[in-house]
C-alpha positions in Angstrom: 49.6 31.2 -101.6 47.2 33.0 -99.4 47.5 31.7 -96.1 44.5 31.5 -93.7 43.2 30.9 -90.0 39.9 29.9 -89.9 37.3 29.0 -87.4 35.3 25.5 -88.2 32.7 24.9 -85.1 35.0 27.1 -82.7 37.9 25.0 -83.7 40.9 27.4 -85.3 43.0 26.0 -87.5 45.0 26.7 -90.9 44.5 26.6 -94.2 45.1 27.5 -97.8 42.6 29.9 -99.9 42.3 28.8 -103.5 39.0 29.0 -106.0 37.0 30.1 -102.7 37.7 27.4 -101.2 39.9 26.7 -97.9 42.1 23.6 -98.0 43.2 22.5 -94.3 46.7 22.3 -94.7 47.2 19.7 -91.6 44.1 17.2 -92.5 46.0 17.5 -96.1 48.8 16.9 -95.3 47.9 13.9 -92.8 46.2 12.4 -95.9 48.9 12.8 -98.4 51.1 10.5 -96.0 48.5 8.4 -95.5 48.5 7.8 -99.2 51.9 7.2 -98.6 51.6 4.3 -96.3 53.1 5.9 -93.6 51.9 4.6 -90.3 52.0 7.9 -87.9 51.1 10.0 -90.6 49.3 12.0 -88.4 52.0 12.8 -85.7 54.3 13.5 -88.9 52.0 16.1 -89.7 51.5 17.6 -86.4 55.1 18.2 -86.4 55.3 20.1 -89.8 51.9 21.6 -90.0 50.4 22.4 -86.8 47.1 24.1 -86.9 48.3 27.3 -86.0 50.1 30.2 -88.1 53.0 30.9 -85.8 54.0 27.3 -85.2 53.9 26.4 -89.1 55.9 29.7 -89.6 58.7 28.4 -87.1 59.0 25.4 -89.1 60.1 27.3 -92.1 60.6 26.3 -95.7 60.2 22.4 -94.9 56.8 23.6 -93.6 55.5 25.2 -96.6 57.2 22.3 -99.1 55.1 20.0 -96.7 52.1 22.9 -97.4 52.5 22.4 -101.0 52.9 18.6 -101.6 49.7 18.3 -99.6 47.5 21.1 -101.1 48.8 19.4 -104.7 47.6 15.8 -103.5 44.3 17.5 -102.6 44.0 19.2 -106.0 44.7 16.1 -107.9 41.8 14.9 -107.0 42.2 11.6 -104.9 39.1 9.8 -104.3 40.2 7.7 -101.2 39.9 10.6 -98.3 39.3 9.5 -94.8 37.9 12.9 -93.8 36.7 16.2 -95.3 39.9 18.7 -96.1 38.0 21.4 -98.1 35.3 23.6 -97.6 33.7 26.5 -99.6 35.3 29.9 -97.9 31.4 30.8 -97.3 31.5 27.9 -94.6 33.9 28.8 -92.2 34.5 31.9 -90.6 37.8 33.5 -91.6 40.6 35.1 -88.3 43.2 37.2 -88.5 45.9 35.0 -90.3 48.1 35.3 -87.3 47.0 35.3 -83.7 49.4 35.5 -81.3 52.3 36.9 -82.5 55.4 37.1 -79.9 55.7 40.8 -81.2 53.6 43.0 -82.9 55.7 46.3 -83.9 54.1 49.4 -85.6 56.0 52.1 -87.2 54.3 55.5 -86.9 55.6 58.7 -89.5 56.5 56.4 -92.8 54.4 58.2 -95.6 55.5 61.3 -96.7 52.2 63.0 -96.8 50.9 61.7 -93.4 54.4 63.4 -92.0 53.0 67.0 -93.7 49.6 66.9 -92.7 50.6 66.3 -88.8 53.2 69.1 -89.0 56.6 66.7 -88.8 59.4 66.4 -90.6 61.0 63.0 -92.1 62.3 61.0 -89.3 66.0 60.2 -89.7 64.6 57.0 -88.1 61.5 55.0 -87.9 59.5 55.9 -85.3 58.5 52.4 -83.5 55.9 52.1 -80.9 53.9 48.1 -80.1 50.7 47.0 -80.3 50.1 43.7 -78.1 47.9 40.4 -79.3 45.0 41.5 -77.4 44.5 44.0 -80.2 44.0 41.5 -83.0 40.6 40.4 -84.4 39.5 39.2 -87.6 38.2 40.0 -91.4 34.8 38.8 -89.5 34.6 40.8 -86.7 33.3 44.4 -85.2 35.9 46.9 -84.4 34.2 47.4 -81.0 34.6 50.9 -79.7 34.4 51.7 -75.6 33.3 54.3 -74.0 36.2 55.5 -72.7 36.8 58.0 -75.6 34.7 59.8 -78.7 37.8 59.8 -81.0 38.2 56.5 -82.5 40.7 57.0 -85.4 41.7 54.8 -88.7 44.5 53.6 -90.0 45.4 51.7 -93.2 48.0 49.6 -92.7 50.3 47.7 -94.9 51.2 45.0 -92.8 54.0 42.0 -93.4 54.8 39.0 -91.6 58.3 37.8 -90.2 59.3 34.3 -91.4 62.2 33.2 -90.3 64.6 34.3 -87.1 66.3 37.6 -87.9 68.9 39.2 -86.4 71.3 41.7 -88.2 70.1 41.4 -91.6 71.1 43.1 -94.4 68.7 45.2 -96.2 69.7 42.8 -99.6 69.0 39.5 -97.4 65.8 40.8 -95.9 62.9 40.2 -97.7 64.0 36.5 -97.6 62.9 36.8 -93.8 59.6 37.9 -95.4 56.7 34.9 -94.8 54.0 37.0 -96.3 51.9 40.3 -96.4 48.6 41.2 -95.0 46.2 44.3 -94.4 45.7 45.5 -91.3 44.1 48.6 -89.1 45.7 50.5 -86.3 42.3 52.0 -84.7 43.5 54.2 -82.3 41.6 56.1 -79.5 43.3 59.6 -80.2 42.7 61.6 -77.0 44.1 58.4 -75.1 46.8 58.3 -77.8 47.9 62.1 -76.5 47.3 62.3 -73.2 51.1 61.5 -72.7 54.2 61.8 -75.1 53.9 57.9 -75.6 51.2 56.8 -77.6 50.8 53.3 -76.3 47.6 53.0 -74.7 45.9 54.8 -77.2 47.1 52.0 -79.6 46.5 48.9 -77.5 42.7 49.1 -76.5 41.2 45.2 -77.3 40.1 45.1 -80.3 42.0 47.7 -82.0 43.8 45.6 -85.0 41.9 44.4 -87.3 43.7 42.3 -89.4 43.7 40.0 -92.6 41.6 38.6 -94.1 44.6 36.3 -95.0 48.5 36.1 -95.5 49.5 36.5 -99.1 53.0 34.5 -99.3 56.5 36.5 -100.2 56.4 34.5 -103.1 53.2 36.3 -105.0 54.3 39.6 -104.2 58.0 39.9 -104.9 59.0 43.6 -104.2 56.3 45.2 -102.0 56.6 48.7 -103.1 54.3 50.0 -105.5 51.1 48.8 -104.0 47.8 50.8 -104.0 46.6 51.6 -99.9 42.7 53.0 -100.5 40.5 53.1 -97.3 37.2 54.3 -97.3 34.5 55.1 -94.4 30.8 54.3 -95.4 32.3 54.3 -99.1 33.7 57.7 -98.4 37.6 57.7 -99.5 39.4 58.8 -96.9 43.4 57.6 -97.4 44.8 56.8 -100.9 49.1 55.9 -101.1 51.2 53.8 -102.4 53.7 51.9 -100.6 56.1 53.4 -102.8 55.7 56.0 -100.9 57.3 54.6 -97.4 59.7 56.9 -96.1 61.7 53.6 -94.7 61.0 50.4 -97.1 59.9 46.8 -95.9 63.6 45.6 -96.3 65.0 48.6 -94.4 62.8 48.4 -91.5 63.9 44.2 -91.3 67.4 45.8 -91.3 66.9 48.0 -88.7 64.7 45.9 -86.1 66.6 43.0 -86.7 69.5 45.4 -85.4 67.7 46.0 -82.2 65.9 42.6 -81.9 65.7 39.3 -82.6 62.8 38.6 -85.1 60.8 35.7 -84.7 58.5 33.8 -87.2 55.0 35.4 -86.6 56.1 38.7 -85.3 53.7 41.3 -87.4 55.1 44.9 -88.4 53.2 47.5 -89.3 54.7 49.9 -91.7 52.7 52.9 -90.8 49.5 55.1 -92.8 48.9 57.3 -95.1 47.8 60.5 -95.0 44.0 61.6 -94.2 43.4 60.3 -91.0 40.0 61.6 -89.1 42.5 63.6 -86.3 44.2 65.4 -89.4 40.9 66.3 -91.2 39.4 70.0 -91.1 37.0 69.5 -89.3 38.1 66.5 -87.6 36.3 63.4 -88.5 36.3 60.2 -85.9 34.4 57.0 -86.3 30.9 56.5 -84.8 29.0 53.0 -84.6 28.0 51.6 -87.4 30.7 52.9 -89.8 31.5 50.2 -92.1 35.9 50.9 -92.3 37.2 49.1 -95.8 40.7 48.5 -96.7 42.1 47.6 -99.8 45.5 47.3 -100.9 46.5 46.4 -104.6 47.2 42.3 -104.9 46.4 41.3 -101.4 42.5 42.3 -100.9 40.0 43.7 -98.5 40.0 43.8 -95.3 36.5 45.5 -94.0 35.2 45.7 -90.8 32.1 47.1 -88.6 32.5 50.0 -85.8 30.0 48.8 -82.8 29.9 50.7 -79.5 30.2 48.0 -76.7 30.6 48.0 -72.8 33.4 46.3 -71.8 31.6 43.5 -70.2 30.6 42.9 -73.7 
């Protein structure tokens, strides 16, 4: 299932993609139990589906049965709705599937070829640093890029989505805290990013994760290594991996942060980038406005998104 947030006259809400189309997952649920005969069909399916991501994540696997039963009623084709459920994807304006995470963690050093071309060696460990919620935007929005710096970077990101509260899991138990898999970019204002040894607040200007365009569920993936990362600048390749090529695997790096945290449904990880980021390059390449920064990674899509030089009272 590819799971979605999506904007419907600055309402957000969730939904399922299928055919191009975007199946509310509350109004069909509400109308399956209606069909039901059951009299607070609507509270029931507050409770289960709420209209956002992290609150249907929290409700776990009788959440997503609930998901199901309703996106099947809808696709069966009952004739006896009391309000509209679907709309053509064309119609709505797509967010980033998750919004306000309680944690967003970012692992930095996890291809081997990224770790060459900055002059490292292979962590014994995953380096972990944090991006906050203010970062996110959407498959629909600009990257916008302040002029506080002239070295905005890119960053392909494999990104996956926690669904279930971990703590100490076991590498052979952890993809079943997996909820899904998305695509996301960890811009980064490099000169920001070194002025100290930490690198946070050269990774947590606004605006600097886009994200999506949706949340492609454990289910349709299976193992996530072995997935094509290709992102391209103006149609310029720039990165190309694999996410065999992770120096610490999705399922090792639930193992180890569930060993120093509790994980929460909704948290978002980022597993890190490949090599042939613009601060690597000879000569150095950063973005400018205008780019157009495209993402693709093998069985999950495209995420692509606009750089656009704003003030920040814009």
């Amino acid at each position: 299932m590819r799971l979605v947030t999506y904007s419907d006259e600055g309402n957000q809400r969730i939904g399922a993609l299928m055919n191009d189309q975007v199946i509310d997952l509350n109004y069909a649920c509400v109308e399956m139990l209606h069909s039901q005969g059951q009299i607070r069909a609507k509270q029931i399916a507050e409770a289960y589906i709420p209209t956002n991501m992290v609150e249907f994540l929290q409700g776990g696997e009788q959440s997503l049965k609930m998901a199901n039963d309703g996106i099947e009623f809808i696709r069966n084709g009952s004739s006896k709705l009391t309000r509209k459920v679907v709309w053509p994807v064309s119609e709505v304006r797509l967010e980033a599937p998750v919004q306000n995470p309680a944690k967003m963690i970012c692992v930095g050093h996890n291809y081997r070829e990224h770790i060459l071309e900055m002059g490292r060696e292979l962590p014994p460990y995953p380096v972990v640093f944090a991006k906050f919620s203010n970062t996110i935007i959407g498959p629909q929005d600009d990257i916008p890029f302040y002029p506080i710096s002239e070295q905005l970077d890119y960053e392909a990101e494999f990104a996956f989505v926690i669904g279930k509260r971990a703590r100490g899991v076991t590498q052979e138990e952890a993809l079943d805290y997996v909820a899904g898999y998305t695509i996301a970019n960890d811009v980064t204002y490099r000169d920001l990013q070194r002025r100290t040894i930490e690198w946070l607040q050269g990774k947590t200007v606004e605006g600097s994760a886009p994200m999506g365009p949706w949340l492609v569920t454990g289910d349709e993936i299976g193992d996530p290594a072995g997935l094509e990362v290709i992102l391209t600048v103006n149609g310029e390749q720039r990165q190309r991996s694999n996410t065999a090529n992770l120096v610490f695997t999705v399922s090792y790096l639930v193992e180890f942060l569930s060993g120093i945290m509790t994980l929460e449904p909704g948290d978002i990880i980022l597993t890190g980038t490949p090599g042939g980021v613009g601060v690597a390059r000879d000569p150095q390449v950063f973005l400018k406005d205008g780019d157009i920064v495209r993402i693709e990674i093998d069985r999950i899509g495209v995420l692509e998104n606009r750089v656009k030089k704003v003030n920040w009272e814009e």
